[in-house]
C-alpha positions in Angstrom: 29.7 -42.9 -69.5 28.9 -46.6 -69.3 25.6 -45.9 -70.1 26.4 -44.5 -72.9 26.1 -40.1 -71.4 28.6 -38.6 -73.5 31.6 -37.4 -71.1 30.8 -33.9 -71.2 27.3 -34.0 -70.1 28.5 -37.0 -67.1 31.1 -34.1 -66.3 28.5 -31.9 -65.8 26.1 -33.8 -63.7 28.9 -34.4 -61.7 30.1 -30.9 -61.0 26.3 -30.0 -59.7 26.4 -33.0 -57.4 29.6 -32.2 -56.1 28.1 -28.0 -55.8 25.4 -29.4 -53.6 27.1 -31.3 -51.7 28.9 -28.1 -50.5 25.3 -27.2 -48.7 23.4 -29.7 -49.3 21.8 -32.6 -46.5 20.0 -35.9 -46.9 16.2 -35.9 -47.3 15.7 -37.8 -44.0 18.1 -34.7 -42.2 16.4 -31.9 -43.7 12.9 -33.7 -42.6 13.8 -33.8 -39.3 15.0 -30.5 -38.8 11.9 -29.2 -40.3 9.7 -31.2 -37.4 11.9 -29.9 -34.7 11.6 -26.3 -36.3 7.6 -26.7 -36.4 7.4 -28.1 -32.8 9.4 -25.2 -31.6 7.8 -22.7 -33.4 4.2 -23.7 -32.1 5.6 -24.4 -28.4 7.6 -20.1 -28.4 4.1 -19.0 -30.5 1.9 -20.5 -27.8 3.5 -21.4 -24.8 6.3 -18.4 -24.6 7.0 -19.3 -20.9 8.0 -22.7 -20.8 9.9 -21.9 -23.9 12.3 -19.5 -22.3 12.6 -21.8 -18.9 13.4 -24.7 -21.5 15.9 -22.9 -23.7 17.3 -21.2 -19.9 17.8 -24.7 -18.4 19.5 -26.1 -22.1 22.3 -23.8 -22.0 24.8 -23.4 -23.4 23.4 -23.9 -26.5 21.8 -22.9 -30.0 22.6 -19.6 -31.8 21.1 -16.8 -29.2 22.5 -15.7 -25.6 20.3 -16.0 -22.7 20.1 -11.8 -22.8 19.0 -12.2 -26.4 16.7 -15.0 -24.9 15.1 -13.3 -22.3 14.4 -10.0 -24.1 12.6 -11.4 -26.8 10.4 -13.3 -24.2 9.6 -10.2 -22.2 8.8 -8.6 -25.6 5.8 -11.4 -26.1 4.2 -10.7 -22.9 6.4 -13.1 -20.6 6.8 -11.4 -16.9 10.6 -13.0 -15.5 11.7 -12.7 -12.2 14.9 -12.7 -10.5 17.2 -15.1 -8.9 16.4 -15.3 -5.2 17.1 -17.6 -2.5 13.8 -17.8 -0.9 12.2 -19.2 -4.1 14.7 -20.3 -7.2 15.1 -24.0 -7.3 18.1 -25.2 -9.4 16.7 -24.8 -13.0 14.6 -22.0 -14.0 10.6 -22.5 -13.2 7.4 -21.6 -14.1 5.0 -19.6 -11.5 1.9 -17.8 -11.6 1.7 -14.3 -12.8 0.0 -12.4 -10.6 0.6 -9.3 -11.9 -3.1 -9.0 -12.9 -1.9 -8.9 -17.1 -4.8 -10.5 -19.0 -2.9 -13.2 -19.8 -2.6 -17.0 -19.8 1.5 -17.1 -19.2 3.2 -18.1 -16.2 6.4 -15.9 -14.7 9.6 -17.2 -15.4 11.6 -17.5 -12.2 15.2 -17.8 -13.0 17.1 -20.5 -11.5 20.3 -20.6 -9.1 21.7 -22.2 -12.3 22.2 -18.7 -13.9 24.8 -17.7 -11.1 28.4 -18.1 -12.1 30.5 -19.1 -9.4 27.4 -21.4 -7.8 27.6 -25.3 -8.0 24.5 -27.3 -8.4 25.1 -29.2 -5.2 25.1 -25.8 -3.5 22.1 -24.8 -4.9 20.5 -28.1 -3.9 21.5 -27.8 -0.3 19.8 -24.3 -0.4 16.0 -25.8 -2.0 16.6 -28.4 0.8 17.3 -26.3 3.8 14.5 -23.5 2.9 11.8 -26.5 2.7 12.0 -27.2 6.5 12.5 -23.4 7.3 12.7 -20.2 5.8 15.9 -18.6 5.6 16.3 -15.9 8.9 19.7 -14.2 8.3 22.2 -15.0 5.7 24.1 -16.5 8.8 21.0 -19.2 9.0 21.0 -19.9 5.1 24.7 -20.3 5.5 24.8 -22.9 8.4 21.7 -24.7 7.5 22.6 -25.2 3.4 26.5 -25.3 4.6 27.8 -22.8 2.0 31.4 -21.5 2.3 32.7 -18.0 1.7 32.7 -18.2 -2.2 29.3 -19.1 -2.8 27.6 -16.6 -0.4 29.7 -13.9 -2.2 28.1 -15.4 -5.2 25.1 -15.5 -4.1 25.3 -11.5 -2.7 26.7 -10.3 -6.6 24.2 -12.4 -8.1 21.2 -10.1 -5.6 19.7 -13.3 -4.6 19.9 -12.5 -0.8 17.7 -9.1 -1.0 15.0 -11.0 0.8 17.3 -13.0 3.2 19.4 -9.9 4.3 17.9 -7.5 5.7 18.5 -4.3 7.4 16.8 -1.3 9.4 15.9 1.2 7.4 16.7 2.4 3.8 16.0 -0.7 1.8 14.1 -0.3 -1.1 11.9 -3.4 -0.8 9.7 -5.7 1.8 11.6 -7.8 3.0 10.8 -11.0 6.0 8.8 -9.9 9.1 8.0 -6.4 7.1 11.6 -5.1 7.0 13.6 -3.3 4.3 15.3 -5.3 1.9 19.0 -4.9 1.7 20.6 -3.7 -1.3 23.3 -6.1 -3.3 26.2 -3.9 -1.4 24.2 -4.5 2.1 23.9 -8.3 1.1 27.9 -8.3 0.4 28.6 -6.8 3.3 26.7 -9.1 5.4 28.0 -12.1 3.8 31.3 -11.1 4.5 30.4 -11.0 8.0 29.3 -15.0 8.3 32.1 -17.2 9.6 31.7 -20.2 7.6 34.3 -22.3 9.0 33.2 -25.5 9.7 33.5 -26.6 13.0 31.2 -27.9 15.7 32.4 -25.1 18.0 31.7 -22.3 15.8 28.5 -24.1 14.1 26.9 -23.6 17.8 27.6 -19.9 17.8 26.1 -17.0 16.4 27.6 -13.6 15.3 25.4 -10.5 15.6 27.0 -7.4 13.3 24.9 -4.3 13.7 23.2 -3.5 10.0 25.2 -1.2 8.0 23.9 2.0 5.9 25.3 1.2 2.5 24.6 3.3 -0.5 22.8 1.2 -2.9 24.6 0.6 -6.3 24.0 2.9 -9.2 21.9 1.6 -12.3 25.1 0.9 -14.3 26.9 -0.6 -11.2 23.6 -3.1 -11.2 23.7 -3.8 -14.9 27.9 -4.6 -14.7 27.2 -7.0 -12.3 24.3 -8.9 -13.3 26.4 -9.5 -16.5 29.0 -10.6 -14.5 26.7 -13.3 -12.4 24.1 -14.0 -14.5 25.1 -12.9 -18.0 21.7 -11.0 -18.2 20.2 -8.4 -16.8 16.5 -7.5 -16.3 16.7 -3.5 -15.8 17.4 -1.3 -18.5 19.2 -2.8 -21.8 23.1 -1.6 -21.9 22.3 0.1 -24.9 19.1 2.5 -23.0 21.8 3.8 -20.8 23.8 4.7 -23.3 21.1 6.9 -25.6 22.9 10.3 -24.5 26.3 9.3 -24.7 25.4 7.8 -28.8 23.0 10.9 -29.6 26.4 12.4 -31.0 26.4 9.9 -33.7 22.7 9.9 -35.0 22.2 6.5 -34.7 18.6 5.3 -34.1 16.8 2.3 -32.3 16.4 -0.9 -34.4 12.2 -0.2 -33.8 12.6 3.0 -35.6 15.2 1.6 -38.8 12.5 -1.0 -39.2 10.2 1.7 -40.6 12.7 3.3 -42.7 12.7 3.1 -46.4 15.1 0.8 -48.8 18.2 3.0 -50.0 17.8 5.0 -46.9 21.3 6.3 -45.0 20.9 4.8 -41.6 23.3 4.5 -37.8 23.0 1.9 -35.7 24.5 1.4 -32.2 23.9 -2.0 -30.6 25.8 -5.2 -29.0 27.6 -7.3 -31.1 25.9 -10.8 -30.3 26.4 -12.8 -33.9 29.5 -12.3 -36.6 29.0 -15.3 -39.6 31.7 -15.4 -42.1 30.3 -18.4 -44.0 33.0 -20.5 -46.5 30.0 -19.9 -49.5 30.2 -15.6 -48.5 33.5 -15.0 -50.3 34.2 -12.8 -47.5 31.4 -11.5 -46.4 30.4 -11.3 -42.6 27.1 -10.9 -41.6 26.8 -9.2 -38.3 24.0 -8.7 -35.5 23.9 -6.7 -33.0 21.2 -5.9 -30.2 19.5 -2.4 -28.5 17.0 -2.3 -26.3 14.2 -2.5 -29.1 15.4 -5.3 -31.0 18.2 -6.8 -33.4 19.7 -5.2 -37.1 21.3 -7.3 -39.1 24.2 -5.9 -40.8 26.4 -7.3 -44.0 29.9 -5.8 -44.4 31.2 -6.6 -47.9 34.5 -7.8 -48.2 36.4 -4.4 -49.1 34.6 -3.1 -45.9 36.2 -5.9 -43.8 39.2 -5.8 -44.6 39.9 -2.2 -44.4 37.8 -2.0 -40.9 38.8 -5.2 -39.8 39.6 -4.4 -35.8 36.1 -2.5 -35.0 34.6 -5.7 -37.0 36.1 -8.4 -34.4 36.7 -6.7 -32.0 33.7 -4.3 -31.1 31.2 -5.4 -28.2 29.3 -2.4 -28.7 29.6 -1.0 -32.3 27.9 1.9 -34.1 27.6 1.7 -38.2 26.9 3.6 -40.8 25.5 2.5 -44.3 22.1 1.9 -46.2 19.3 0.6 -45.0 18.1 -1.9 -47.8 14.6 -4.1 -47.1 12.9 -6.2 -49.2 9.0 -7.1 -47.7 10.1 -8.1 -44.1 13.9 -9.1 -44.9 15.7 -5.6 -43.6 19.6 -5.2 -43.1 21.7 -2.7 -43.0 25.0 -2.3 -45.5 27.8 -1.2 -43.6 29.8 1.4 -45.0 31.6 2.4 -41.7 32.4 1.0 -38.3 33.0 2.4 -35.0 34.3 0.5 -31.7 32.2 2.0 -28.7 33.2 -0.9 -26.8 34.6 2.2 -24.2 31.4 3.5 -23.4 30.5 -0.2 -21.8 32.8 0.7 -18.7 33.8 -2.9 -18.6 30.7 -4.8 -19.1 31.5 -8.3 -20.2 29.0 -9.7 -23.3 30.4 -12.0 -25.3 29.0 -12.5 -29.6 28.5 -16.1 -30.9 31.0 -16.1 -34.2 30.5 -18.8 -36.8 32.4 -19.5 -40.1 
């Protein structure tokens, strides 16, 4: 105005500054975010291994789950391997794939940092036993990296120990000196078996139990706990297991709604892994969930929300039904119904990311 704007027109100017600065960032931000985005991008385009094992050893962080993290890597060709004893250092790590792929990648070894319940000085008492000796017995690894009770029981839910422990028959794997690997049940119950108390009388002793014949754990008895230890799992996605049990509803994979139509009627079943509810949405939430092919992005207008408001925060596994709408590449899914199938999960424990 002291320039000489009339007021209106200064009232206006002033009104768009103050609507941008609802979103808006400086220059110098925005720039740097963009170099950070490129580097990224080239390092997951090019080098997909040492992308995961980065992102893996950052947590917790950034908007995806380590599941979400590690199924996208195996998608692109990355081979990862389990937690185990004999090999895992601390943080996850990069090894050779020998697995004879046509490929440039490393394996990603996950690292003893992925098992709730374990310490870090633990795990570094473990990497510095095992590199004068390998592990005999669980009763060796427990002596020699002087682990208590809780941490081999962590250790035995977590199936790090199928290579340590083993047993005489009925494994399912080569184990040391060309014996059976015990299953995670067999590993528990020889854990429970080492005294770990730590005195000098009992550190010179050895107990000998007899191996047991324990029934290895079912596929979904494996998936429930390696979501409890590792909050991942590398066997069959939740949702796979679940294919029968969702047939009822006519959903389909996220691979196959990616070929549908726009204005197509389309069912999705997946884990909840995202809810956004942005200030600048008016009520909208924008909602991803996860199967065993990929991601779907669903929008749930606000008349949606607030009439199916319980499946919509409270689902871990949740089945809509809408329109399938795409644009190019941009695809989502318009809910028009909800449905909690959190029940058919039989207690698994995933956990969605929600932002406002």
């Amino acid at each position: 105005v002291q320039k000489g704007y009339a007021p209106e027109y200064a009232e206006r100017i002033f009104k768009q500054i103050e609507g941008f600065g609802e979103y808006g960032f400086p220059e110098s931000h925005a720039a740097s975010f963009a170099l950070l985005v490129y580097v990224s991008c080239w390092i997951k385009r090019h080098h997909p291994d040492a992308f995961l094992a980065a992102l893996l050893n950052s947590q917790p962080m950034g908007f995806y789950a380590p599941a979400q993290l590690v199924r996208d890597a195996r998608e692109h060709g990355v081979t990862v391997r389990p937690v185990d004893v004999r090999v895992s250092e601390w943080e996850c790590t990069l090894e050779p794939d020998d697995a004879g792929q046509q490929s440039l990648l490393h394996a990603v070894r996950l690292g003893l940092n992925r098992i709730s319940g374990l310490s870090q000085d633990a795990a570094l008492r473990i990497v510095a036993a095992r590199a004068h000796a390998a592990f005999s017995d669980a009763e060796d690894l427990a002596r020699r990296a002087r682990l208590n009770a809780h941490e081999l029981r962590a250790l035995a839910q977590a199936d790090a120990l199928r290579g340590v422990v083993v047993v005489g028959g009925g494994g399912d794997g080569d184990g040391q000196n060309g014996l059976p690997e015990a299953n995670r049940h067999q590993a528990a119950w020889a854990v429970a078996g080492v005294d770990t108390r730590p005195t000098e009388l009992l550190r010179a002793t050895r107990s000998h139990e007899a191996p047991v014949q324990l029934a290895a754990p079912s596929e979904a008895e494996a998936m429930l706990a390696d979501y409890r230890s590792l909050g991942l799992t590398l066997n069959r996605h939740p949702v796979a297991m679940l294919r029968e049990q969702l047939a009822t509803f006519k959903v389909q994979p996220a691979a196959v709604l990616r070929t549908y139509p726009n204005g197509r009627i389309a069912r999705a079943s997946g884990l909840v892994t995202h809810r956004q509810r942005p200030e600048t949405a008016k009520g909208t939430v924008f909602v991803t969930i996860e199967d065993e092919t990929g991601s779907v992005n669903i929008i749930v207008w606000p008349a949606v929300a607030d009439a199916q408001r319980k499946p919509l925060l409270g689902a871990r596994l949740l089945t809509v039904f809408g329109q399938w709408q795409r644009e190019g590449d941009v695809m989502h899914l318009l809910a028009a119904k909800l449905i909690d199938h959190s029940a058919l999960l039989q207690g698994l424990e995933t956990r969605s990311r929600n932002f406002r």
